[in-house]
C-alpha positions in Angstrom: 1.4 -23.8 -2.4 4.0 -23.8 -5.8 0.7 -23.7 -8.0 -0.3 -20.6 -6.2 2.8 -19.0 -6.2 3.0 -19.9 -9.8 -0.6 -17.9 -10.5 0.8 -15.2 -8.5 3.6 -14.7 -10.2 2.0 -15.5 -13.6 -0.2 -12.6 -13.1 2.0 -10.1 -11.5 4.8 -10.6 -14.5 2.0 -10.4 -17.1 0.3 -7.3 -15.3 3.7 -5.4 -15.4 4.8 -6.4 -18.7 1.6 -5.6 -20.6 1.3 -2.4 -18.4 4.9 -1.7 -19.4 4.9 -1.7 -23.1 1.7 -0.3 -23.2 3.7 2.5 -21.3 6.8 2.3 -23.2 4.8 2.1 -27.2 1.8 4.4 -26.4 1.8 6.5 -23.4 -0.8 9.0 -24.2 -3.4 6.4 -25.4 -2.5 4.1 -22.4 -2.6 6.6 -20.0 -5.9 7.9 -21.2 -7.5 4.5 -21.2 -6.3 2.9 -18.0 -5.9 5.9 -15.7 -8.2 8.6 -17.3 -5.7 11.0 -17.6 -5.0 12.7 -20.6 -1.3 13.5 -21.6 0.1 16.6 -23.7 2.8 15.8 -26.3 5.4 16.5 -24.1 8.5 15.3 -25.3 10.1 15.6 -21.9 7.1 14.0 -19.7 7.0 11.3 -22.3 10.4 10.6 -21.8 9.6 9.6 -18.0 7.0 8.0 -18.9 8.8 5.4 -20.9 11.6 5.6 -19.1 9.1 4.0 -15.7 7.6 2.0 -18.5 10.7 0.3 -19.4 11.0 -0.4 -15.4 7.6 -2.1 -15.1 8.9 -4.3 -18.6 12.0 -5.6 -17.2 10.4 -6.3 -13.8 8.0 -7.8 -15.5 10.0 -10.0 -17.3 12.7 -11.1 -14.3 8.5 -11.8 -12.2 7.7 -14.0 -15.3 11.0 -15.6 -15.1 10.3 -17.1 -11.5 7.5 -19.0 -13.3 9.6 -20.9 -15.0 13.0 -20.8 -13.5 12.5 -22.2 -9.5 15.9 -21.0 -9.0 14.3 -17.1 -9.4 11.0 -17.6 -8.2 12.0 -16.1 -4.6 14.5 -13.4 -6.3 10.8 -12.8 -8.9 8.5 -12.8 -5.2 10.5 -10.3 -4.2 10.8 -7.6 -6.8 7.2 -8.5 -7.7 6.1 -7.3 -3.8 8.7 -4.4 -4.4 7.0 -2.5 -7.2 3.8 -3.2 -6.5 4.0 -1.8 -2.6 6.2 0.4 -4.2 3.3 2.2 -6.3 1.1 1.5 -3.7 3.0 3.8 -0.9 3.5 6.3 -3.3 0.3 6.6 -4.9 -1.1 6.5 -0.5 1.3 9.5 0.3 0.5 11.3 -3.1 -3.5 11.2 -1.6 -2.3 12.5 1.5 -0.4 15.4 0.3 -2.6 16.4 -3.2 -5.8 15.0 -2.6 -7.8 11.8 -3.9 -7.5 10.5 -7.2 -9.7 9.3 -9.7 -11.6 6.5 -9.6 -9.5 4.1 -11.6 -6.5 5.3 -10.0 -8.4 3.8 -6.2 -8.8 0.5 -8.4 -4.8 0.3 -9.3 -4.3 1.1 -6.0 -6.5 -1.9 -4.8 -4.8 -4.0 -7.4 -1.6 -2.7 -6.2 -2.4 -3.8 -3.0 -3.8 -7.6 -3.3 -0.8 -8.2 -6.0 1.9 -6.6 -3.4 0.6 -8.8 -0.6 0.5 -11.5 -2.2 3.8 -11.8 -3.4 5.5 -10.6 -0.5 3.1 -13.1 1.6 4.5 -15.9 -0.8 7.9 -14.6 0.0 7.8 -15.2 3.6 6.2 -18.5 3.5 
């Protein structure tokens, strides 16, 4: 069971790390590419954007910790199952109240859903 929670982990810290500085370095491109939304040069919507980013690096980077640290690997389970239920919810009540999303955006929120229960599964075993 430590191997899997090690994969687990492994790809839940790298998922919201590279996701994260893509966020934080290049929103517009990284936006367009993953999510098929297309961003204006906003300075103040860009300034969201990396600031949620940033969030999604440094959780990334406490989740990849618990790979390698046992002593954070529950601590890393936890805020792993945290942010990715956390997208999850908010990205089910945003389809209730303004409609379905795009296509890609269903996929994150499959993703968003297997990496969420998995980690929080982890947790309570």
């Amino acid at each position: 069971m430590e191997i899997i929670k090690l994969i687990i982990l492994g790809l839940s810290g790298l998922l919201l790390t590279f996701v994260g500085l893509m966020r934080m370095t290049n929103p517009i491109k990284s936006y367009l590419k993953n999510s098929g939304i297309k961003l204006n040069n906003d300075t103040d919507l860009l300034n969201e954007i990396r600031g949620v980013g940033s969030l999604m690096l440094c959780s990334g980077v406490i989740v990849l910790l618990g790979t390698v640290l046992p002593i954070l690997t529950a601590y890393s389970l936890f805020v792993a199952s945290l942010i990715f239920l956390g997208f999850l919810i908010g990205r089910l009540f945003s389809r209730f109240v303004d409609g379905k999303p795009n296509k890609q955006l269903v996929t994150g929120m499959f993703s968003e859903l297997i990496l969420g229960s998995a980690n929080l599964f982890l947790l309570i075993v």
